[in-house]
C-alpha positions as semicolon CSV with decimal commas, in nm:
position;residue;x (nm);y (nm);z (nm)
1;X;-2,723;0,789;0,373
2;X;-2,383;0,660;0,423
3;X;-2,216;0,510;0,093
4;X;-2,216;0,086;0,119
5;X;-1,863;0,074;0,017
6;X;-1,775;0,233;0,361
7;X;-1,885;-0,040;0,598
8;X;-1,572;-0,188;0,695
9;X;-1,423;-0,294;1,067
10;X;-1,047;-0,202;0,970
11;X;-1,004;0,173;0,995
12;X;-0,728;0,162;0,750
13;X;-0,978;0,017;0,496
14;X;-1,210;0,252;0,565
15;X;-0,944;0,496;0,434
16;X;-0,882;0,274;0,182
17;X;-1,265;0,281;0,045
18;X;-1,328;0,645;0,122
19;X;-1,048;0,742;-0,104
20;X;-1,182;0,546;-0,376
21;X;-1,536;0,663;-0,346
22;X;-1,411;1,050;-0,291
23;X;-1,069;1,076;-0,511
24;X;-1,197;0,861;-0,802
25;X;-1,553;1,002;-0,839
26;X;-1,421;1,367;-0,813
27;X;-1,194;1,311;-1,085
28;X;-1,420;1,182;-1,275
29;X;-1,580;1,502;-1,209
30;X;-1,283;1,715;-1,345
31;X;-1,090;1,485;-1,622
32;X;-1,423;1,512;-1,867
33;X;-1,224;1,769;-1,970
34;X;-0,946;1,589;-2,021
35;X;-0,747;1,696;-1,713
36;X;-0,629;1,426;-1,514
37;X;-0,288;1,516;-1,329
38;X;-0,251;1,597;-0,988
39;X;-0,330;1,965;-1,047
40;X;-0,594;2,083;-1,229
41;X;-0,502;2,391;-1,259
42;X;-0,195;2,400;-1,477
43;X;-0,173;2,337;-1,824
44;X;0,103;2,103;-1,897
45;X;0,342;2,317;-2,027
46;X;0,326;2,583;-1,745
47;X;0,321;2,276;-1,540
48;X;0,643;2,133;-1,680
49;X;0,809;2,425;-1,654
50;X;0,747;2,464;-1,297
51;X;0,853;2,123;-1,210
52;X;1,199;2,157;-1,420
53;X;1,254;2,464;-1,229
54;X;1,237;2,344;-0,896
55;X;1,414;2,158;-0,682
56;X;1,400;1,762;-0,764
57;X;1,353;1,513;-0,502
58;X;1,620;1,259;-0,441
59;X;1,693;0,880;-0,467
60;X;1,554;0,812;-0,126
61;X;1,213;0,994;-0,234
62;X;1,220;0,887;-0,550
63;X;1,212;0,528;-0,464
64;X;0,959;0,582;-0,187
65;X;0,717;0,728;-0,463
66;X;0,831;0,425;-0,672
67;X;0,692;0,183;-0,405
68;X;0,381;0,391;-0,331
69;X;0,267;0,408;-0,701
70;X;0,280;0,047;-0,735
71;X;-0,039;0,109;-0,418
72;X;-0,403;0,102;-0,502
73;X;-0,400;0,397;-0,310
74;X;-0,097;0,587;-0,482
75;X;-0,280;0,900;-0,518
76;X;-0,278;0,986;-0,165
77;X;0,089;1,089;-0,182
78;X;0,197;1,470;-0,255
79;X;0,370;1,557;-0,540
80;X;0,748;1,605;-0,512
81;X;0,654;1,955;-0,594
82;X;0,452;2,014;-0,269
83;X;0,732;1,790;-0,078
84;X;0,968;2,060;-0,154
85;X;0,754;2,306;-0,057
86;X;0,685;2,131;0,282
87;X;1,071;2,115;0,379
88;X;1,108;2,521;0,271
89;X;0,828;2,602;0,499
90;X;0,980;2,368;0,762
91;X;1,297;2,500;0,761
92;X;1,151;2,856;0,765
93;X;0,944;2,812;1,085
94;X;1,192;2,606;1,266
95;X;0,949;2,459;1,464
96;X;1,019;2,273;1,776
97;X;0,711;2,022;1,776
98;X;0,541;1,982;1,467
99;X;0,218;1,726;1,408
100;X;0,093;1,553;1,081
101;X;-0,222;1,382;1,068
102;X;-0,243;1,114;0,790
103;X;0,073;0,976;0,687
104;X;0,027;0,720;0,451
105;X;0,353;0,600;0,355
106;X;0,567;0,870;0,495
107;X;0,645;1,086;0,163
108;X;0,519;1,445;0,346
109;X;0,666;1,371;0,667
110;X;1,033;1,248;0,497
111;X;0,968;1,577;0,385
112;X;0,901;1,769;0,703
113;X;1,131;1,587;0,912
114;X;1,411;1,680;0,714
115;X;1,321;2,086;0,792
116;X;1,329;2,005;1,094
117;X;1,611;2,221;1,330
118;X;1,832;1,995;1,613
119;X;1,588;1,887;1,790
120;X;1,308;1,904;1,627
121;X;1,039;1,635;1,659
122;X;0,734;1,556;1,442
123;X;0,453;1,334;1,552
124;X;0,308;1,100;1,269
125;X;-0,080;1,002;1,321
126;X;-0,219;0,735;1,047
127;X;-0,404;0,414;1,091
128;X;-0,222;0,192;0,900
129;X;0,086;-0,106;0,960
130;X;0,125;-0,164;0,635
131;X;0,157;0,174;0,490
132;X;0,346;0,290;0,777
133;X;0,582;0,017;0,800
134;X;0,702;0,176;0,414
135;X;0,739;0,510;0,586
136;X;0,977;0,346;0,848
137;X;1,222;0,191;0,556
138;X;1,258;0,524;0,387
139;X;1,274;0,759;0,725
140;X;1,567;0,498;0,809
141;X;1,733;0,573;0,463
142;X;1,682;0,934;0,488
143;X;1,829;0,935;0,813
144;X;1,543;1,094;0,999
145;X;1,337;0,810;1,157
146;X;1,546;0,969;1,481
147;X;1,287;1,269;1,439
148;X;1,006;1,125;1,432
149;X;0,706;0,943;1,637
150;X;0,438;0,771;1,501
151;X;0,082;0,663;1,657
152;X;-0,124;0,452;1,481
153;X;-0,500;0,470;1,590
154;X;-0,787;0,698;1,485
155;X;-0,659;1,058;1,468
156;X;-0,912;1,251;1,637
157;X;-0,920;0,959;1,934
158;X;-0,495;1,015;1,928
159;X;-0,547;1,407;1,906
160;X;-0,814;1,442;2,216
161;X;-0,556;1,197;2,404
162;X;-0,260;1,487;2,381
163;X;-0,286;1,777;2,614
164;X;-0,537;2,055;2,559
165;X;-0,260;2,332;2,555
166;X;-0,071;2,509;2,356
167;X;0,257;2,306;2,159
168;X;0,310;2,253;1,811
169;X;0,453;2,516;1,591
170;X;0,363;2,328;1,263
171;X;0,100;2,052;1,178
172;X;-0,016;1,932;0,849
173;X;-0,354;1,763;0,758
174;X;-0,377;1,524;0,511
175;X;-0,605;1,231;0,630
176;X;-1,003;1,182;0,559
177;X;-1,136;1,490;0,429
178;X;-1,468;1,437;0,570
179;X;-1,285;1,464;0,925
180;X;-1,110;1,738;0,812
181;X;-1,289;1,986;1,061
182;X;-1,297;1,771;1,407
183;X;-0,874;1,745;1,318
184;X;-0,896;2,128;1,285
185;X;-1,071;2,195;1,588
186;X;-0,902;1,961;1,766
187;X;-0,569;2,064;1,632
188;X;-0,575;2,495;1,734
189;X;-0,596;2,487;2,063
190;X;-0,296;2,274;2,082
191;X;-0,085;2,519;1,886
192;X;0,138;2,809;1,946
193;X;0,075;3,144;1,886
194;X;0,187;3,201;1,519
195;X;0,158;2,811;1,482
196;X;0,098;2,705;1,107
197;X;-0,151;2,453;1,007
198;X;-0,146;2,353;0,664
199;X;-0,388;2,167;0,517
200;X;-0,370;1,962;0,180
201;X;-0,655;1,860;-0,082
202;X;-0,865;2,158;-0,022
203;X;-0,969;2,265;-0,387
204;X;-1,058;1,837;-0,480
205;X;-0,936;1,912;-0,795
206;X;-1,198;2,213;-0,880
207;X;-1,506;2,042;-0,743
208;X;-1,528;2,294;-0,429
209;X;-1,678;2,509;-0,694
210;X;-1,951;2,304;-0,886
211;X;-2,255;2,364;-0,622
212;X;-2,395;2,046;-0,794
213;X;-2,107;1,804;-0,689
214;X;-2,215;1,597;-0,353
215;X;-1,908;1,398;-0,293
216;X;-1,886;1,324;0,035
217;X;-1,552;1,429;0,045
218;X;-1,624;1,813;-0,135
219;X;-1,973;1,856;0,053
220;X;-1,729;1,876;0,342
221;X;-1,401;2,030;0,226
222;X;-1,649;2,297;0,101
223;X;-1,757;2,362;0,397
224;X;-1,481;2,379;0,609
225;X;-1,290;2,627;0,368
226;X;-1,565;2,843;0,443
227;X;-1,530;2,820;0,839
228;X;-1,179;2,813;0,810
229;X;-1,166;3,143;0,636
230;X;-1,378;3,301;0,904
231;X;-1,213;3,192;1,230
232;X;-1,110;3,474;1,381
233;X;-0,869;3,308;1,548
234;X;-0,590;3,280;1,194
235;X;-0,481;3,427;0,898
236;X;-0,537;3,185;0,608
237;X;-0,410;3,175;0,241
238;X;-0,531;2,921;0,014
239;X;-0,262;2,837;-0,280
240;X;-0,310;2,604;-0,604
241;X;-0,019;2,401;-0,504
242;X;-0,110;2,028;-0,567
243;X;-0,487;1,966;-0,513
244;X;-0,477;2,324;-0,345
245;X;-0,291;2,402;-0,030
246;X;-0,404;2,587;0,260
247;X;-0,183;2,778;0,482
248;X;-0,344;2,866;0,837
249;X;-0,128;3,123;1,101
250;X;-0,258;3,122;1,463
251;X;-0,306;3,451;1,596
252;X;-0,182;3,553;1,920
253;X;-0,491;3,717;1,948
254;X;-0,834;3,696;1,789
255;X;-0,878;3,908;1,500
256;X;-1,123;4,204;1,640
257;X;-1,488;4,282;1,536
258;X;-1,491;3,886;1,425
């Protein structure tokens, strides 16, 4: 039965309410224990220490995160942690067309677009004018809003609209987790051989491992970890970055016996 609170015409809203039913209720699920950061899996002082020992973000991110926090939807942003991570593995794959679905207001893909190489593009896909139109402001003062596209619409509707062939060399997911699957499948065939997907949110903050839990929002991430990790078609690592990171490779050619 679908949830009440998820009857809405505007698809932003939609986001809006599916966040609240999925994020809060699952960490409900988690901070019982008294855990309520972003990661669950650190204790403080490890997770301190990692933080102090990485690179920090900088004014221009600092401020967006600043802006975004004062949002009912705040925790939808990454962690500067994970934004960091997202430029290294940018800048590493140098990729020439790179995708991110669910942009929210523009933290992750400040964060991309700035690994990008000359020339580089990235294609934005969210839903929403008023989130987006904080992304724009702080792409400008980064200096990257050059690099990037953005298409507002329903992702999958903006995804089955690009060409079924091969393209992108990098795409992130980040948008409704329930979807997460039909952007997945929608997503491979339009990437390069030894294209990386990465995907974000995919341990909900432990929940993927409480059978008992039937958020929406884990029911399905659940479940698509487990296809995800049996498609033939990439080599996958899952990391406890964040809310748990995955890291997909496309393989130039099916894995064999699969």
């Amino acid at each position: 039965m679908e949830h009440p609170l998820i009857m809405s015409t505007s698809p932003a809203q939609r986001i809006r309410e599916a966040t609240a039913l999925g994020v809060e209720t699952v960490r409900r699920e988690v901070t019982r224990g008294g855990r309520g950061s972003k990661s669950a899996f650190l204790n403080g002082k490890i997770g301190a220490y990692l933080t102090e020992h990485s690179s920090p973000p900088d004014e221009v991110l600092d401020d967006l995160s600043a802006v975004t926090a004062t949002l009912p939807e705040a925790e939808m942003q990454v962690p500067a942690e994970q934004g960091t991570l997202l430029t290294i593995l940018t800048a590493s794959i140098a990729p020439g067309r790179t995708i991110e679905v669910g942009t929210f207001t523009g933290y992750s893909a400040l964060c991309i677009a700035r690994g990008l190489p000359a020339g580089g593009r990235l294609l934005c896909l969210d839903v929403s004018e008023e989130w987006s139109a904080i992304a724009r402001k702080h792409w400008e003062r980064a200096g990257v809003s050059d690099r990037i596209d953005l298409v507002l619409g329903p992702a999958a509707d903006s995804l089955a609209d690009l060409a079924e062939e091969p393209t992108f060399d990098l795409a992130f997911i980040d948008a409704d987790k329930v979807s997460y699957q039909r952007y997945y499948d929608l997503l491979v065939p339009r990437m390069n051989p030894n294209g990386v997907i990465i995907v974000d949110n995919v341990l909900q903050y432990g929940a993927v491992v409480r059978p008992r839990s039937e958020n929406p929002a884990v029911v399905a991430v659940r479940e698509f970890n487990r296809l995800l990790a049996a498609d033939s078609r990439v080599q996958v690592v899952m990391l406890p970055i964040a809310d748990g990171l995955t890291i997909a490779r496309k393989l130039p050619f099916p894995r064999e016996g699969d």
